[in-house]
N, C-alpha and C positions, 0 to 999 in steps of 0.2 A: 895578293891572291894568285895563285896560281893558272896556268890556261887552263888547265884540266878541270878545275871546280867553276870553270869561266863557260867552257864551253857545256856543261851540264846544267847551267841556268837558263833555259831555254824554257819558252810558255810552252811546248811540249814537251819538254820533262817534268814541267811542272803541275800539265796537265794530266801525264799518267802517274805519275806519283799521288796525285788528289783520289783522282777516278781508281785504279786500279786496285787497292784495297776497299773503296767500296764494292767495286763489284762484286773481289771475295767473299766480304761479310753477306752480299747479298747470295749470292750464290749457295753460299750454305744455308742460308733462310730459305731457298727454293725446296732443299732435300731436306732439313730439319725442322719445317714447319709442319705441325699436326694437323692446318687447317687447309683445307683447297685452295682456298680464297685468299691466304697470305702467301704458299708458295706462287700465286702468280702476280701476285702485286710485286715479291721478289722477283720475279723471271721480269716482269716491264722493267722496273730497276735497271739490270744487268742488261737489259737493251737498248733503254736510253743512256745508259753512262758508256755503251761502246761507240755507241753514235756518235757521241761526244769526241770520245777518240778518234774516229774517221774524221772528223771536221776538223782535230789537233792537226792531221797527217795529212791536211790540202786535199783530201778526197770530198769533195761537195756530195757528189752525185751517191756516194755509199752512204754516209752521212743523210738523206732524204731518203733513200732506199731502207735503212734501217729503221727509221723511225715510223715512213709510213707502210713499207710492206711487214716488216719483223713486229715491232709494236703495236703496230694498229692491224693490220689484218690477220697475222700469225698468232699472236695471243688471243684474237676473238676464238679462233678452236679451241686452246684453254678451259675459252669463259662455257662454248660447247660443252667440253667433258665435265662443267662443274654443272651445268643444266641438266647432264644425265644421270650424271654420280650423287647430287643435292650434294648443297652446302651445310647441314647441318647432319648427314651421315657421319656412323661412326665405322672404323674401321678395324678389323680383329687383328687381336695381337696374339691370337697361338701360333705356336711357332707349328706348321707344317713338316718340316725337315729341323732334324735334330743337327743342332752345332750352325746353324746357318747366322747366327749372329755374329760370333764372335771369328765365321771365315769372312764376315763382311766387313768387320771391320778391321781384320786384318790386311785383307784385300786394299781397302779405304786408305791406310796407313801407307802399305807400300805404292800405290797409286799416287798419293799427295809428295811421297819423298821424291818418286821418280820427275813428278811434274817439276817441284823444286829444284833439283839437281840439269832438270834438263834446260829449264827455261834462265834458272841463276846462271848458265854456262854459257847461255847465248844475251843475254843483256849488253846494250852497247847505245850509242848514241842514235836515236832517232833519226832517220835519214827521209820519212816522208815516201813519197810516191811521186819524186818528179822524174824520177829515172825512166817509170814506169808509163806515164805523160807524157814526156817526150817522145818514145817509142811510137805511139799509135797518134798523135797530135793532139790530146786530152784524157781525162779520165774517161769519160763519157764516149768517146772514140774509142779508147781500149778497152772498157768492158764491152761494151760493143761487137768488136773484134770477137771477142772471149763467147761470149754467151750466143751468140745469133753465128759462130763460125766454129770453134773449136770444140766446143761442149756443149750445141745446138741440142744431140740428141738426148743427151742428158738434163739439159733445159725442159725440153718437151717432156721429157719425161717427169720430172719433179713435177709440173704443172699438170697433170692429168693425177701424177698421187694426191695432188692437195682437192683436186677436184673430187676425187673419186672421195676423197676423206668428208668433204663438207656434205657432200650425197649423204653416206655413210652415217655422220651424228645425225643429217635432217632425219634420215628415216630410223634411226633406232630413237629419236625423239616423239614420233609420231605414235601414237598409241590410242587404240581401234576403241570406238565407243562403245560402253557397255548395252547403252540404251538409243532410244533414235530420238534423233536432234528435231526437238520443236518447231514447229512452224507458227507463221505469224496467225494463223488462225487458232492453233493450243496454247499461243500465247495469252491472247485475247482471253480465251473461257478460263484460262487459269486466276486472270486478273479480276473476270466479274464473278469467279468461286470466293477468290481472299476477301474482296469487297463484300460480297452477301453473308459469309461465314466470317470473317475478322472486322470489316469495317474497312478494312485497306483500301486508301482510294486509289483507284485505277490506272488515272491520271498520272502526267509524270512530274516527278520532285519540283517544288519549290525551287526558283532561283535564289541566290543568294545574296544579302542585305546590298542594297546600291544606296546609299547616300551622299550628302555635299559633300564630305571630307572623307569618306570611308567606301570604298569599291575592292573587295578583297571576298574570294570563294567563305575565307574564315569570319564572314560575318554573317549571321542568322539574320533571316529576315524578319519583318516582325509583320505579326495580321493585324486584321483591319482594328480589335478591341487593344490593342500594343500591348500584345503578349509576344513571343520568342516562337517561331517556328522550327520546332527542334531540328526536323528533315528537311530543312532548307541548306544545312551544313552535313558535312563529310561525319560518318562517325570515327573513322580516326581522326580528324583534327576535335572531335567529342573527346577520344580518350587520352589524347595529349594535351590537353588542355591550353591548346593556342586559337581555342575563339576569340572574337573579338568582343567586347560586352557591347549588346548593340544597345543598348538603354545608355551607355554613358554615353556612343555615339549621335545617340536620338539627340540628347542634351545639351551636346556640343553645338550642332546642325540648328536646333533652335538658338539657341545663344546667337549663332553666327546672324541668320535672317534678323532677329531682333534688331540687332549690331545694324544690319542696314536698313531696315528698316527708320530707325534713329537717325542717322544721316541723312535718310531721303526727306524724313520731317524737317530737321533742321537745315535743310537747300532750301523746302520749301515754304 
């Protein structure tokens, strides 16, 4: 084997070679998903397998920086814009400007060849970030350096946009009531109206079934006659049909007491 195919065997090259065409596939799921909700599962994708990279290249400190500010706090604005847009909106497809398709994807084409031509021309052996560590006596020391010295104002600045932006979704999310918010005294007559006119009792829900074997919200409690108290459980675990049957639990729970009951006779 050659040194050439020797010195390419490296767990970073083995590690962007894995990662680096998932990102692409992700990447295009970011722009060619039709649903909110998948382009950002795609954009976390494409943030955690870079991270990945950063930890290939000796950088820890970007490597943690990516996953907890990029992944975790930068995509919650994402999850923001899917809070305001809704997840089950649909989006029009007339085209507003004539020929706009087909200059986008022409655009797209020479965009991707240029990326191809530029990035195939610069490929070369991974060299890491120790050049760059040694310079300032860590990673952690040279971003350092960087961001609190040379691009401080541009730092501050970034961090008052992202501020000004979370401002920004809170109050275009907030949305003025039509009617005025009850109090605990309209709560009350509201409860002894449904009670007098429906029967609704007043009182708050049922707990949910506690027995020897079985302690779970999905079990119906049962009243005093051992019937099922339907409102003692969730009506969606009602329409999912993941209650528990509490009659076969009742049956179980006796069985079991019997059971010792039996052993404590025969001790004694």
């Amino acid at each position: 084997m050659s040194p050439a195919v020797i010195a390419m065997v490296t767990g970073t090259e083995i590690t962007f070679w894995v990662c680096a065409p998932l990102m692409v596939v992700l990447a295009f799921g970011v722009i060619l998903s039709r649903k909110p909700v998948h382009s950002a599962v795609s954009m976390a994708g494409v943030m955690v397998l870079l991270a990945v990279l950063f930890a290939s290249l000796d950088a820890p400190f970007l490597f943690v920086v990516q996953i907890i500010v990029y992944t975790g706090a930068i995509l919650m604005l994402f999850l923001f814009v899917l809070m305001l847009v809704g997840v089950d909106s649909v989006d029009s497809f007339v085209d507003t400007l004539k020929g706009q398709r087909p200059l986008a994807v022409l655009a797209a084409v020479g965009l991707f060849a240029l990326l191809v031509f530029a990035v195939g021309g610069q490929i070369q052996s991974a060299v890491g970030v120790d050049s760059a560590n040694e310079a300032y006596g860590g990673n952690v020391e040279g971003l350092a350096f960087l961001i609190f010295g040379r691009y401080v104002f541009v730092f501050e600045l970034t961090s008052a946009l992202l501020i000004t932006a979370a401002v920004g979704a809170m109050i275009l999310a907030h949305v003025q009531r039509l009617t005025k918010r009850p109090g605990q005294k309209e709560l009350a007559e509201r409860r002894i109206k449904e009670y007098t006119e429906d029967g609704t009792h007043p009182g708050p829900l049922p707990n949910s079934g506690v027995f020897a074997t079985t302690n779970s919200i999905a079990t119906p409690a049962l009243l005093p006659d051992g019937s099922i108290a339907e409102s003692s459980v969730s009506p969606t675990l009602s329409s999912r049909g993941t209650i528990v049957d509490a009659v076969e639990a009742r049956e179980i729970t006796t069985k079991n007491f019997e059971a010792i009951e039996d052993v404590r006779e025969d001790e004694e």
